[in-house]
C-alpha positions as a Markdown table, in Angstrom:
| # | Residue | x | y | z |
|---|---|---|---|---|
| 1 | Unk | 0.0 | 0.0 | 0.0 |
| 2 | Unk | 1.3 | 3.4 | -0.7 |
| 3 | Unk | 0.0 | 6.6 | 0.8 |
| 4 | Unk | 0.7 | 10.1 | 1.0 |
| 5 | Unk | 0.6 | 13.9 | -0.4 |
| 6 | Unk | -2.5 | 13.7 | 1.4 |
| 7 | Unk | -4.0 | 11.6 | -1.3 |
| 8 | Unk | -6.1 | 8.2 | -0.5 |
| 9 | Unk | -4.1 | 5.1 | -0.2 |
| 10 | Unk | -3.2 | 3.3 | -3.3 |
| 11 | Unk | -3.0 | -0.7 | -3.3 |
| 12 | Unk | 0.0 | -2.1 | -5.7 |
| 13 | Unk | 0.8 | -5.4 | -6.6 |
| 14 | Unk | 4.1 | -6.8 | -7.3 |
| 15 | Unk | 4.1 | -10.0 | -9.4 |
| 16 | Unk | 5.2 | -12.5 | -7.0 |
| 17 | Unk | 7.7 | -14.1 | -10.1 |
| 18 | Unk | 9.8 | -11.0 | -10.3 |
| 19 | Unk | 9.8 | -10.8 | -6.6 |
| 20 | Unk | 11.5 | -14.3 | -6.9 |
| 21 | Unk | 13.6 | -13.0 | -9.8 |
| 22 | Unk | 15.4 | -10.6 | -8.0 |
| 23 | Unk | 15.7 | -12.6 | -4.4 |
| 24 | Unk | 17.3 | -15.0 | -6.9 |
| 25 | Unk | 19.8 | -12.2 | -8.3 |
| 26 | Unk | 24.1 | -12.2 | -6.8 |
| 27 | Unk | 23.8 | -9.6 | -3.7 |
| 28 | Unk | 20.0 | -9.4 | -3.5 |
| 29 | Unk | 20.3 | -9.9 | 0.6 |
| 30 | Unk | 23.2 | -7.6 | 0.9 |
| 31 | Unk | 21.2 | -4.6 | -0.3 |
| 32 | Unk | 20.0 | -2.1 | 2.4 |
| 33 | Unk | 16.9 | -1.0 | 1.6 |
| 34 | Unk | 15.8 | 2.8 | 3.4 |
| 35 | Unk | 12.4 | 3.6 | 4.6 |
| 36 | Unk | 11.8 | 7.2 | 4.6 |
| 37 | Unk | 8.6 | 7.9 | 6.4 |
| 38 | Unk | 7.5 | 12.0 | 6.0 |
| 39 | Unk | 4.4 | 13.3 | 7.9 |
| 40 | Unk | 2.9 | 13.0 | 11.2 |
| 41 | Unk | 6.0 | 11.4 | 13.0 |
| 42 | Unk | 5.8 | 11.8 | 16.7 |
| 43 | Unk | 7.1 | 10.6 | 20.1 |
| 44 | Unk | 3.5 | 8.8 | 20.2 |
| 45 | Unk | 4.2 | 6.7 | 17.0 |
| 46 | Unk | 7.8 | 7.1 | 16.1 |
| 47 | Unk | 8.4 | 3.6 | 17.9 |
| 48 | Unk | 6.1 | 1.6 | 16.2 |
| 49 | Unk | 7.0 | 3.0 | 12.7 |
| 50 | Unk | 11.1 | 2.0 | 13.5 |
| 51 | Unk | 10.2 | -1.4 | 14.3 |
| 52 | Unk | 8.3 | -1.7 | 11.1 |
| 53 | Unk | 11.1 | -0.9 | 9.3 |
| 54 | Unk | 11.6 | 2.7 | 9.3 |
| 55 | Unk | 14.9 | 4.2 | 8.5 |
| 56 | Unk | 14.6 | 7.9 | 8.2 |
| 57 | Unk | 11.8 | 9.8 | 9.9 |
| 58 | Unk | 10.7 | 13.4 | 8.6 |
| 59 | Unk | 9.8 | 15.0 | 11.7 |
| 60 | Unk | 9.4 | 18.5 | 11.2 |
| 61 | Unk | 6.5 | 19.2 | 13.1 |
| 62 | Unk | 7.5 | 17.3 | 16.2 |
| 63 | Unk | 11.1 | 18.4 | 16.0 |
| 64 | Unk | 10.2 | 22.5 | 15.8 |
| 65 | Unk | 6.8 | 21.9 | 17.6 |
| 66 | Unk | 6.8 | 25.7 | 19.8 |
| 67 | Unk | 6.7 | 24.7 | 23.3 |
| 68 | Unk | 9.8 | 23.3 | 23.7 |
| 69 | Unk | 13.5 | 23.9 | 22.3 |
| 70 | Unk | 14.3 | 22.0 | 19.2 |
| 71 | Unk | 17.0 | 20.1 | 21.4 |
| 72 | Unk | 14.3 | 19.1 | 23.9 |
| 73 | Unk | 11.9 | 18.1 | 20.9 |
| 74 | Unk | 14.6 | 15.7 | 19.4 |
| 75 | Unk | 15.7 | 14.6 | 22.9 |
| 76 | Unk | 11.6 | 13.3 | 23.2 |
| 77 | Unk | 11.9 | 11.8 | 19.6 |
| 78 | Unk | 15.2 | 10.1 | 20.3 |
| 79 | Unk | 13.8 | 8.8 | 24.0 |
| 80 | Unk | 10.6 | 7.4 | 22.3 |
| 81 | Unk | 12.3 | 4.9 | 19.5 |
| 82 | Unk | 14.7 | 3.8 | 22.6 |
| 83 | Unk | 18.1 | 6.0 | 21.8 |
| 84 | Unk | 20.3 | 7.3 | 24.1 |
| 85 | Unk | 21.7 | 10.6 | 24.2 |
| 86 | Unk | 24.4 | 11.0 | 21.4 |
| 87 | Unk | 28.0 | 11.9 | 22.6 |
């Protein structure tokens, strides 16, 4: 399923033979593959969203959210997928 732009979720299909195709390709399981999720990323979801496979969050809102310094803001974020504070 693909969704976004605030648009109404699409369903794809991949044909499941050129799936197999390219598991069957030289280096297929040595790829990394990143998940870049843009729009309503928060402390109250940001979790869930990493452990389905997230690798880049788009945070804007959250990170430059007004009632709290931006460092604060990312501190939360950070906190919320199970981070420590960076050195």
């Amino acid at each position: 399923m693909i969704y976004g732009d605030k648009q109404p979720p699409m369903m794809i299909a991949v044909e499941p033979k050129s799936v197999e195709r390219e598991m069957h390709k030289e280096g297929f399981f040595n790829h990394r593959l990143e998940i870049e999720v843009d729009g309503r990323v928060g402390p109250e979801n940001i979790r869930a969203l990493a452990d389905a496979g997230m690798t880049i969050a788009v945070a804007g809102t959250s990170v430059f959210d007004p009632r709290a310094p931006v460092a604060a803001n990312v501190r939360v974020l950070r906190a919320a997928c199970g981070l420590r504070e960076s050195a």
